[in-house]
Structures are given as C-alpha cells and as structure tokens.
C-alpha positions as CSV (number, residue, x, y, z in Angstrom):
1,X,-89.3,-2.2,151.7
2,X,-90.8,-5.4,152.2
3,X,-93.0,-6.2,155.6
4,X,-92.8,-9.9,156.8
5,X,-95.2,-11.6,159.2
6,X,-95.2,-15.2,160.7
7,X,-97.8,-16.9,162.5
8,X,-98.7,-20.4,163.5
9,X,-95.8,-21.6,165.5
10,X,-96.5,-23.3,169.0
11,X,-95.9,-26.4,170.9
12,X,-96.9,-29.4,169.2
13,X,-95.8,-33.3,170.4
14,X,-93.6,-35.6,168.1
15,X,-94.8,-36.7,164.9
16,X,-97.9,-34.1,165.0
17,X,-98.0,-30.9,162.7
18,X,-98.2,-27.3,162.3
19,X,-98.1,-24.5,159.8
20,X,-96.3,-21.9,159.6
21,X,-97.4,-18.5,157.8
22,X,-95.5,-15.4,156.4
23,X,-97.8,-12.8,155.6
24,X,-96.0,-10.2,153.1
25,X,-96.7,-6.6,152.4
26,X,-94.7,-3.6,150.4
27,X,-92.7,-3.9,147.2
28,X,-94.0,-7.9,146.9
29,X,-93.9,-7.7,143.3
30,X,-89.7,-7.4,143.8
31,X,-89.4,-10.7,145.7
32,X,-87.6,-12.9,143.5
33,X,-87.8,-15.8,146.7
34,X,-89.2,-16.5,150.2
35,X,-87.4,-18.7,152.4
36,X,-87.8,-20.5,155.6
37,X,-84.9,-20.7,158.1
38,X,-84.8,-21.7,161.6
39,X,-82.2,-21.3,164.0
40,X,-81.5,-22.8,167.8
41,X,-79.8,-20.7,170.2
42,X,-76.1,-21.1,169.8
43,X,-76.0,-22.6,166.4
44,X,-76.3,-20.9,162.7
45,X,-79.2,-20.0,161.1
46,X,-80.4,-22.9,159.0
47,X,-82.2,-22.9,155.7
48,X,-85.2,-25.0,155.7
49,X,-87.3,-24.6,152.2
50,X,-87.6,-21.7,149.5
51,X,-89.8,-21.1,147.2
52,X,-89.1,-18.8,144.4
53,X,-91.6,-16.2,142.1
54,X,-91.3,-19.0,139.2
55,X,-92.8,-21.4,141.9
56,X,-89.7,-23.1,142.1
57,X,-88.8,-25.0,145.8
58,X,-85.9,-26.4,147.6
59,X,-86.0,-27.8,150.7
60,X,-82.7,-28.9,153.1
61,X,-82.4,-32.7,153.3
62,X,-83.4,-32.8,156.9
63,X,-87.2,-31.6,156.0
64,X,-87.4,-33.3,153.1
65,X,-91.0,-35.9,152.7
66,X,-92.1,-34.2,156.1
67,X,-92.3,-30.2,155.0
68,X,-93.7,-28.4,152.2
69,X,-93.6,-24.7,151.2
70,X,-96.2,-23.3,149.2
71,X,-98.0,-19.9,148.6
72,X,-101.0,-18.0,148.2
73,X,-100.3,-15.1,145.9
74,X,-103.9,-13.6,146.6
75,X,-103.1,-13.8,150.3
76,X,-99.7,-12.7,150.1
77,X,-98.8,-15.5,151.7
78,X,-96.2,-18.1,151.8
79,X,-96.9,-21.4,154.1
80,X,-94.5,-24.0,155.6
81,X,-96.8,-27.3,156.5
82,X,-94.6,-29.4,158.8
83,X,-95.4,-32.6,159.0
84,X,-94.1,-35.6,161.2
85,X,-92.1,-33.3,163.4
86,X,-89.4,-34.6,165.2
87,X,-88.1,-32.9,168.8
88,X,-85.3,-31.5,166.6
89,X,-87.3,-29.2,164.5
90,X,-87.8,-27.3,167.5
91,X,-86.5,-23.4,166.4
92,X,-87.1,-20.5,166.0
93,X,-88.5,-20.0,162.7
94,X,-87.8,-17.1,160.3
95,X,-89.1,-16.1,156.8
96,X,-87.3,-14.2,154.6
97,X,-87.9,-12.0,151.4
98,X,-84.9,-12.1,148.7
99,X,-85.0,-9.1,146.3
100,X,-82.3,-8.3,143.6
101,X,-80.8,-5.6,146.1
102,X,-81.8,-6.7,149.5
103,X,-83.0,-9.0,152.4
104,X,-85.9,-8.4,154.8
105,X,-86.5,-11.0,157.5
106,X,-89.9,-10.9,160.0
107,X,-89.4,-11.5,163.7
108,X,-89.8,-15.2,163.9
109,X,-91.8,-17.8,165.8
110,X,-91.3,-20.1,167.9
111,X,-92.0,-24.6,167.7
112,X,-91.3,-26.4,170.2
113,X,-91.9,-29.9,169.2
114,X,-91.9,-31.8,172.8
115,X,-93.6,-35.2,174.8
C-alpha cells in the first residue's frame, strides 16, 4: 500500500501563491506517477499536473506558466508551487499515487483563492 499526505493548502488572495505537498510512504519504489487533481463540489475531479518516476510532467492547459510539479525523492515528496492564482483555482486539492495495479489517493486540502 501506498500512504499519501498533503499539506500547505489555505486561503491565499488573487495572484499570490502557495505550495502544495504530498508526503508519501509504503511501497514508493512502485509508483510509476504522482498526480495533482482538484475538484469543486458538484463538478468532476480535474487533473492538474503529474509527474512521473522518469521525471516526466504534464500539466492541464489551465495551470500551465502559473504551476509547477516537482519532487524531492529524499523527502518522499512531491510539490505543486502555484503561482499567480486566480479565484478559480479554488478546490479541493488531491494527490495521487499510480502503480501498475492500483490507485491510492490522500485526503485532500483545501485553497481558497479569495479578495
């Protein structure tokens, strides 16, 4: 199994920043991906950037020039600096492990990008 944790989310005005964190723990050396989605109540879950083992990234074309995904592989650690936010980044943010057999997702946090 694969343990997920994210920090750093919060309430943050229009064009400031924050960074997100997803801590992993368990079978890490399995991930094949991380990926950032975030999801507003009453819409789908969106995908926002991945970032895969071979250090490989994608982000959706809404993010794109404002957020980057990176990792820390001696933290365990993936990141999701969001820059320039705009009030409709404002989500609940999820990270998620891919493996070749499963999914594992941590419990979210919130940004609230607001005046």
């Amino acid at each position: 199994q694969v343990q997920l944790v994210e920090s750093g989310g919060g309430l943050v005005q229009p064009g400031g920043s924050l960074r997100l964190s997803c801590a992993a723990s368990g079978r890490i050396f399995s991930i094949n991906a991380i990926l950032w989605y975030r999801q507003v109540p009453g819409k789908q879950r969106e995908l926002v950037a991945e970032i895969t083992s071979g250090g490989s990234t994608n982000y959706a074309d809404s993010v794109k020039g404002r957020f980057t995904i990176s990792r820390d592989n001696a933290k365990n650690t993936v990141y999701l600096q969001m820059n320039s936010l705009k009030p409709e980044d404002t989500a609940t943010y999820y990270c998620s492990a891919q493996l070749v057999d499963s999914r594992y997702w941590g419990q979210g946090t919130q940004v609230t990008v607001s005046s």
